[in-house]
N, C-alpha and C positions, 0 to 999 in steps of 0.2 A: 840062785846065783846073785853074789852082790857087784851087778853096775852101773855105776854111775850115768853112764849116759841112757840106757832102761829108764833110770828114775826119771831124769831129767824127759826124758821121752812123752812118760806118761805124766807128768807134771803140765807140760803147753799143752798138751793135747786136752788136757782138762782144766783148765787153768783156775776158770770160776771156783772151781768145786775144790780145790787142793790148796787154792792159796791160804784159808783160813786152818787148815789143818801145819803148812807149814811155820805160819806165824800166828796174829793175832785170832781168833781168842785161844787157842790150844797152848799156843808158845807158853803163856802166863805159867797153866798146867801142868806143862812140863818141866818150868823152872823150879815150880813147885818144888818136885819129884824128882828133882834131877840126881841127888846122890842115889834114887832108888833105881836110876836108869842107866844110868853111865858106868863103870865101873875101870875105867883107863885113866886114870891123872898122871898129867904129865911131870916130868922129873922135875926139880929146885934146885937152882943155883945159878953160876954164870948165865948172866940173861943174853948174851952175844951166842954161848954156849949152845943154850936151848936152842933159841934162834939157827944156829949152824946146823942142827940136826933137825930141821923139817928137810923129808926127800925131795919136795919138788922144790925145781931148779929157779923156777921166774912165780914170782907173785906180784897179781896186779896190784890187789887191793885186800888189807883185815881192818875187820872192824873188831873193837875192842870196849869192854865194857870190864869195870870193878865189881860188877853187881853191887851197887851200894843205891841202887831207885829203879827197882825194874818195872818197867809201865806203872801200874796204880798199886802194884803187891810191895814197894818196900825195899828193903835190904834181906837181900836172898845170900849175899856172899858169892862163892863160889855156883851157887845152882841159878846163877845170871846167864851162865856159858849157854841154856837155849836159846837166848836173844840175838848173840851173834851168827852162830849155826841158822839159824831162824832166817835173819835178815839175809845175810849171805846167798842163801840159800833162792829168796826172793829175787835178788841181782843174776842170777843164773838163769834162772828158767824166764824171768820176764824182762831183762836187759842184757843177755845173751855174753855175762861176762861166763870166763872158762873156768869150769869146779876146780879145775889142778889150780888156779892162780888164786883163788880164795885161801884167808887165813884166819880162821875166829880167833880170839883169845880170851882168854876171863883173866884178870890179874887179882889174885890170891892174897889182898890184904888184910883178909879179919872180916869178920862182922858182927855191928852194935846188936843185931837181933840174936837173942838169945837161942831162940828155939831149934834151931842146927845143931849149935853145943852139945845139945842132951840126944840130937839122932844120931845112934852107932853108926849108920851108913853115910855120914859125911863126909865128901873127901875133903874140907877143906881145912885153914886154921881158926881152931877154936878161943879165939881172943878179940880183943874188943879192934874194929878196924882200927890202926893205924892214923898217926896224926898230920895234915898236910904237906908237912915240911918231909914226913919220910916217905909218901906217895910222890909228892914231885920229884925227889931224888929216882925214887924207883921208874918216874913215867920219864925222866929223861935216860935213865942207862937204854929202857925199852927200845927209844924212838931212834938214838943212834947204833942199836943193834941192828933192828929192823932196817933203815933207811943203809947202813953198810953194806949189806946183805943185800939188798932190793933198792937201788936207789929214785928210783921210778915211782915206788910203790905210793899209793893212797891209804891215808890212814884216817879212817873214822873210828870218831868217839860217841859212844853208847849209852845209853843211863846210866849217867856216873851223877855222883851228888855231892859238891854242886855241878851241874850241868857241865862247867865252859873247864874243863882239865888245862889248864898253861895256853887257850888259843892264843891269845896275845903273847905269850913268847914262843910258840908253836909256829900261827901262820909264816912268820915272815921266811921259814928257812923249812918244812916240812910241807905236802902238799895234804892237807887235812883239814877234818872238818866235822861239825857235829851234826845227825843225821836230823833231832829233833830240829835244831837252831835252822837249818839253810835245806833239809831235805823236804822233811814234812810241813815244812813253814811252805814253803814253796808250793809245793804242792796243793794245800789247805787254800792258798791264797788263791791259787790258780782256777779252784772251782766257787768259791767267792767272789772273782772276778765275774763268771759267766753265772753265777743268781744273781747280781746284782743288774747285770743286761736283761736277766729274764723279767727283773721287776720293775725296770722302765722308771726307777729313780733314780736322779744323776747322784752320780758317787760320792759327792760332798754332802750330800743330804740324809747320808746313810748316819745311825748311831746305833753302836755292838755294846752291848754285853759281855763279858766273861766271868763265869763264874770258876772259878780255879785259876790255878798260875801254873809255871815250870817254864821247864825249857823251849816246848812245843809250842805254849802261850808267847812267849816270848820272840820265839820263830815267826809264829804269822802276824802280829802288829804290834808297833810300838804305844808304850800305853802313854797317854792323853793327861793331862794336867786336870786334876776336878775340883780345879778352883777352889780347894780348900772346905770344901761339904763333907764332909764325915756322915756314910748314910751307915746306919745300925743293921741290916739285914737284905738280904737278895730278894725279898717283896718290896720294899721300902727302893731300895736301887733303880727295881725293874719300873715301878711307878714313877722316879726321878727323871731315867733317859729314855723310858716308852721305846727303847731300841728298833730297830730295821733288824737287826742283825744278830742272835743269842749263838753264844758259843761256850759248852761244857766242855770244863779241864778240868774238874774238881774232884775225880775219882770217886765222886758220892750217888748211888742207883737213883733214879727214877726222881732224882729232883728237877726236872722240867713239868712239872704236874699238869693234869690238864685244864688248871686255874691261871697255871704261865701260859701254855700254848694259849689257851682261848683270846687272854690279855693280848698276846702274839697277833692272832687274827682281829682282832677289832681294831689295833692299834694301824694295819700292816694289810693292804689288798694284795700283798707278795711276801710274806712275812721269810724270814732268811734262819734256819735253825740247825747247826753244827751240834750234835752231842757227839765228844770227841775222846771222853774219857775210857782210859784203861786202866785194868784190863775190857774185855766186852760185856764181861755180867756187871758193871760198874757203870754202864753208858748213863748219861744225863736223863735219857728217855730211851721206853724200848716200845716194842712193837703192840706189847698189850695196851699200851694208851691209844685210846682212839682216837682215829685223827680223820675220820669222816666227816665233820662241819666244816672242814679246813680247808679245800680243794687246792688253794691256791698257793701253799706250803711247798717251800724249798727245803726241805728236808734230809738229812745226811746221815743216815742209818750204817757205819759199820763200814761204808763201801771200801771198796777195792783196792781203789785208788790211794788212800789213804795212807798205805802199806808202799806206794807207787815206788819201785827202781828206780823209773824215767831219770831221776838225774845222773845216774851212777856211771852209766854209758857214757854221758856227755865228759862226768869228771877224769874217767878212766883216756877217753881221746882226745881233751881238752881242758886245760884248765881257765880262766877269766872272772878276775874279780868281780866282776856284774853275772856271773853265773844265775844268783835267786833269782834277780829280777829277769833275765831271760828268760829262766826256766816255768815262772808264773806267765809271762804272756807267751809261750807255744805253748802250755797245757794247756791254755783257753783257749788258743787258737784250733786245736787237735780235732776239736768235733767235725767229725762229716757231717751231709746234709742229712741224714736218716736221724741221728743222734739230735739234731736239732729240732726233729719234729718230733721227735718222740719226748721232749724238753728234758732233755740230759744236762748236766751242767758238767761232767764229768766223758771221757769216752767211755765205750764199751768195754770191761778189763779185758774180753777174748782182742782188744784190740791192742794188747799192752807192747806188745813187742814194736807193733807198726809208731806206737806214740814214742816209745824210749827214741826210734831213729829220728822223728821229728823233733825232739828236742835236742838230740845232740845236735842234728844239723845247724838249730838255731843257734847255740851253744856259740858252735864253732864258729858263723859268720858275726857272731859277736867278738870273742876273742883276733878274728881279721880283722875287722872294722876297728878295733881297741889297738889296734897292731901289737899282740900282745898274743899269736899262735905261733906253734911251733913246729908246724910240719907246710912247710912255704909251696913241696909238690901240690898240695890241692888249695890253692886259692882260687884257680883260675879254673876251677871245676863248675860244671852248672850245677843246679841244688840238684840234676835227679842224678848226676853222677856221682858225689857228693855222698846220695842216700846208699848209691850201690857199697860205693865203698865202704858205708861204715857198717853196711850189711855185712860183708866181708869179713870183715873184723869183729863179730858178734858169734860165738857159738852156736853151733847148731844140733842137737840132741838127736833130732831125724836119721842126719847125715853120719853120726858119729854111730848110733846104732845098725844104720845099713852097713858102715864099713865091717863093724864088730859081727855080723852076720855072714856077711862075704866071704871075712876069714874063716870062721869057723865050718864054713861050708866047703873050704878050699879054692874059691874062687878067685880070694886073692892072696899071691906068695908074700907081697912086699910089707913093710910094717905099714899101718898109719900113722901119720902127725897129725893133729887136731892145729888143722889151721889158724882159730883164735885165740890158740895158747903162743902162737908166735907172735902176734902183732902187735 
């Protein structure tokens, strides 16, 4: 039987163990493979049209991707569409938005990679992507079909290349955003925050590394002036700024060798090491390097978090231009006292739901304080009432599968509504 709330059921219920199979590293996989998977492409033409023919009635929030930079694989073209499904998919079961209000899309401009062209099971167009000028046209019919249709709605933008699709002529009148620049920037930052507490150096004293760029790079710090030093190589680099802090974006396996890390610890009695590159079999450093001489290593292997919803919840019941930077001090702030002892810099993911509510909350008493919210019934709410509420308004898979059970059993006559599809 295919239902959706089943799925979503046994998704929180296992959360650790499923989230890698819904997104990173499986997603990459799947995009791989996706004309070998999919076989439903949606119809071409009037984009208002299209638009008009999705059945559900209210959508919160699509996220939207060209396929033209998917994680570390490239221009996929159309077989980008796992990323959205993917991600989407991630907002459901661990920020409790509602599956009917999700919208993926892939937008079907070409692509410069050959290799699709020549597979018969492509669905997509076999021509070279498309040149700026006729993608902007195309990304504004989108965004006033979509926003006509959904005025409400959130729009995020996905591995598109280059990264920032029209933000600047987007934010001011759209409420959107890109997941890399302000979600996983955020996120990244927020557990950088708390290794930098565990290593008991004042935060000015800290010097990062990065080895790769993009969008994601770009998200979590702004780059530094280097006085004009031209270094020739990332040995030559890493020996210039003797870092606090290494962070992999460079999509290349196993270049943090263990001639870096070592350099890492002799440098570093808390040494700080993000490998952040995707896809997962591309990480900076994997788990065959040993890292037994190194106790004292902050290390950031793949986690959970990484993938984090937590802000999505906040965007969907608020929005505020200071959003990143909220959203980086309540992820730091998230750790219980267990998670403290046990030197987490990150919570627990089985804790993912309880942190998405903690950051919206912070979210929103951001947005009050900025006098810049937009639902004035709960100012005056205390934070635990506050949490009830946006509990409230979060999906519940449990709940939606007891009702679907009930019916079925006859126990109950009346239809259900899924309460966080109303709110």
């Amino acid at each position: 039987m295919n239902n959706v709330h089943s799925f979503y059921h046994l998704v929180t219920n296992h959360i650790r163990d499923i989230t890698p199979l819904i997104y990173t590293p499986v997603v990459g996989d799947a995009c791989e493979r996706w004309s070998e998977i999919y076989e439903q492409p949606e119809d071409q033409g009037n984009l208002a049209d299209v638009i008009a023919n999705w059945p559900k009635p209210k959508v919160a929030i699509s996220c939207i991707t060209d396929g033209s930079r998917i994680l570390g694989l490239g221009d996929l073209g159309i077989n980008g569409m796992g990323i959205p499904i993917g991600k989407l998919a991630l907002y459901t079961a661990c920020a409790g938005v509602c599956p009917k209000m999700t919208l993926p899309l892939t937008l079907d401009l070409g692509t410069n990679n050959k290799s699709p062209w020549d597979d018969p099971f492509y669905m997509g167009s076999r021509h070279r992507r498309c040149g700026p000028a006729e993608e902007q046209s195309f990304l504004d019919e989108l965004m006033a079909a979509l926003t006509s249709r959904w005025p409400e709605i959130i729009i995020q933008f996905e591995d598109f290349q280059p990264p920032f699709p029209a933000l600047d002529g987007y934010k001011e009148h759209y409420a959107c955003f890109n997941d890399d620049i302000k979600g996983t920037g955020a996120v990244v930052f927020g557990g950088i925050i708390n290794a930098i507490k565990r290593s008991k150096l004042p935060f000015k004293e800290h010097r990062v590394v990065f080895l790769g760029s993009g969008s994601a790079g770009i998200g979590y710090f702004a780059r530094q002036n280097d006085r004009g030093r031209q270094l020739k190589s990332f040995d030559e680099g890493m020996d210039y700024v003797k870092p606090t802090i290494l962070i992999g974006l460079s999509t290349l396996g196993d270049v943090f060798t263990p001639n870096i890390l070592g350099k890492m610890a002799t440098w570093n009695t808390a040494p700080i090491i993000f490998p952040l590159s995707n896809p997962s079999r591309s990480l900076s450093v994997t788990s065959s390097v040993p890292l037994k001489p190194m106790a004292a290593l902050s290390l950031l292997l793949d986690h959970p978090f990484r993938r984090s919803p937590s802000p999505i919840l906040s965007a969907r019941l608020q929005h505020t231009p200071r959003a990143k930077e909220t959203i980086c001090k309540a992820l730091s702030r998230a750790l219980d006292e267990d998670e403290i002892a046990r030197g987490l810099i990150y919570p627990d993911i089985s804790r993912i739901r309880e942190v998405s509510v903690i950051v919206a909350r912070n979210v929103i008493r951001t947005a009050q304080k900025d006098k810049v919210d937009r639902n004035i019934a709960i100012r005056d709410m205390s934070d635990a009432d506050l949490e009830t509420w946006i509990k409230a308004r979060m999906y519940d898979p449990h709940s939606e599968v007891q009702n679907f059970e009930s019916q079925i059993s006859g126990l109950s006559s009346s239809p259900h509504i899924c309460y966080a599809c109303h709110k």
